[in-house]
C-alpha positions, 0 to 999 in steps of 0.5 A: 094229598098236596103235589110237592113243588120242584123249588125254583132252584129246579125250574131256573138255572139262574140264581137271579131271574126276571119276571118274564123268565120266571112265567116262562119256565111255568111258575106261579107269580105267586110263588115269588113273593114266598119265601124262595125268592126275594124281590130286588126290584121291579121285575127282578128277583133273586133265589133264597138259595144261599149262593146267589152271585153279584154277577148273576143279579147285574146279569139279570138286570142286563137282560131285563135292560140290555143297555145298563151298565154295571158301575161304581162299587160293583163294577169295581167288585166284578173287576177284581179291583182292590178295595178297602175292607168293607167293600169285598165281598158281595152278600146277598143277605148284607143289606149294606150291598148295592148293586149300583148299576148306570142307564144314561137315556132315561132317569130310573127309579133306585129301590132298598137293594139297587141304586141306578145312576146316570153316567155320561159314558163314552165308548171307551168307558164301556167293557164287557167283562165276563159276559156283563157290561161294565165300566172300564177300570179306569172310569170305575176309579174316577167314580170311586174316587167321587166317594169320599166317604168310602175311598180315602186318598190312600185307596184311590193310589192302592187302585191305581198302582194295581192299574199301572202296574206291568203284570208278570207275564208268567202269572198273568194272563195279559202283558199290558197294564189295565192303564197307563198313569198318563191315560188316567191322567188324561181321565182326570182332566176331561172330567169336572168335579170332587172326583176328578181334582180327588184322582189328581191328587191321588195320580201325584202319589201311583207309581209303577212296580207297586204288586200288592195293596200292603206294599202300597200301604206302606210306601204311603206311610213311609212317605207321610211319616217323612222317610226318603222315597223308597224305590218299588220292586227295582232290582239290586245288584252289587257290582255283579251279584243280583240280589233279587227285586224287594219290594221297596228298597233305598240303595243309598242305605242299603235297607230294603224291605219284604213283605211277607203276605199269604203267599210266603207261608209255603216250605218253598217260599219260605226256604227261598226268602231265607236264601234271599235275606242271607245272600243280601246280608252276605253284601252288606244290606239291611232286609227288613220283613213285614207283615200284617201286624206292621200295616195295623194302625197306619203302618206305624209299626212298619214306618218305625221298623223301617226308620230304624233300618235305616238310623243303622245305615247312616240315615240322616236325622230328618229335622237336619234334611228340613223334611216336612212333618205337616203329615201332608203326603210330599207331592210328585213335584216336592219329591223331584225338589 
């Protein structure tokens, strides 16, 4: 009668092992070319156990060679960075999935699930997040910003409005920004290359205050559809009544505009948000409140919505303010025009 077998989820308490690790906790190099495991590359492999993690397969790797470093589209993964549909989640069993790691002393040979880079990484360009060595956040988004066929113009300002914005202390575990758009600025100027004149352009566009991807989205659709530049979560007062902090707002026209994500959906948000629109309404102000639906198709819904609002408070006509229909995004410059 056959001795059963422990499965290898038993023998490792890693999901993700190498080599060495495996013959360390007794198990025939046989066993690993049986369907309990996957070969991901030399000497790294990973258990068929369903909920093998992207941090535990770059752990692996970091303890197999100690100096890579996570980078690229995984590093902005493991960094909670906010990417575009298609980039979010990590499978193990999507094949699409590259961990993308960075070794800069030797050329490494890249394989069907890994794909080795070599970066000139300074110092500052390194960080240790949740035990893996990783690129900083702003060097990630100088390499992201390399990949034009993955991240648009408009995905590099939603990543660095996430990276400038002032956390709320009281949500967040940090007081600071991940970066100032100065500091990602100087970034940009010390590197050659598409992905630095493509971060250039998108710093033209980041602002501080954006709290969320769909604000950003909709400020930039606003902005290329020729409306006036919206302020972003700046409060609003009359005379001494606050009216709260919307999320993008045009005091000249007393418009402003919510949107309303997963979080507005409770009883208690909802009860709050009814409040708030009734006591700017009370003052004379305009709230309109987005939603998913308005983002679809380039925000169209959501920049016609808005055009309206404002139409109703006495917006000019846009071909009598000469605004440029090229669908260009107005620089930074333009604007201050």
């Amino acid at each position: 009668m056959p001795r059963h077998r422990r499965p290898l989820s038993e023998l490792l308490t890693v999901g993700a092992f190498t080599t060495a690790e495996a013959r360390s906790a007794g198990i025939d190099p046989r066993r690993l070319s049986a369907p309990e495991a996957t070969r991901l590359s030399r000497g790294v492999y990973a258990s068929l156990r369903g909920d093998v993690t992207e941090h535990e397969i770059v752990r692996a790797y970091q303890r197999s060679t100690p100096d890579a470093v996570a980078c690229r589209n995984t590093a902005a993964r493991l960094l909670g960075l906010p990417l575009p549909l298609g980039t979010l989640d990590w499978s193990l069993e999507n094949r699409r999935f590259l961990v993308h790691l960075s070794y800069g002393s030797t050329h490494r040979h890249s394989s069907g699930r890994l794909r080795w880079s070599q970066l000139d990484l300074g110092p500052e360009e390194i960080i240790t997040e949740d035990g893996v060595r990783v690129t900083s956040r702003p060097r990630t988004l100088l390499d992201l910003a390399g990949n034009s066929a993955s991240f648009s113009v408009d995905d590099l300002v939603v990543i660095g409005d996430h990276l400038v914005r002032v956390p709320r202390r009281r949500f967040e575990n940090r007081t600071e920004p991940f970066a100032t758009i100065e500091e990602l600025r100087q970034l940009s100027a010390r590197h050659a290359g598409r992905g630095a004149r493509r971060l250039r352009r998108a710093l033209e566009l980041v602002v501080i205050g954006s709290d969320s991807p769909a604000e950003t989205r909709l400020r930039l659709a606003i902005l290329r559809a020729g409306l006036p530049a919206p302020q972003v979560n700046v409060r609003i007062f009359d005379g001494t009544s606050d009216l709260g902090q919307p999320d993008l707002s045009w005091p000249e026209w007393m418009v402003c505009i919510e949107h309303e994500g997963p979080h507005h959906r409770t009883p208690q948000q909802q009860e709050k948000d009814i409040e708030r629109g009734e006591r700017r309404r009370d003052h004379g102000w305009i709230e309109l409140q987005t939603t998913a639906r308005d983002l679809r198709d380039t925000a169209a819904r959501g920049v016609r919505r808005a055009e309206e609002k404002l139409r109703q408070h006495g917006w000019p006509d846009a071909a009598r303010l000469g605004v440029d229909h090229s669908g260009e995004l107005p620089t930074e410059e333009s604007r201050r025009r």
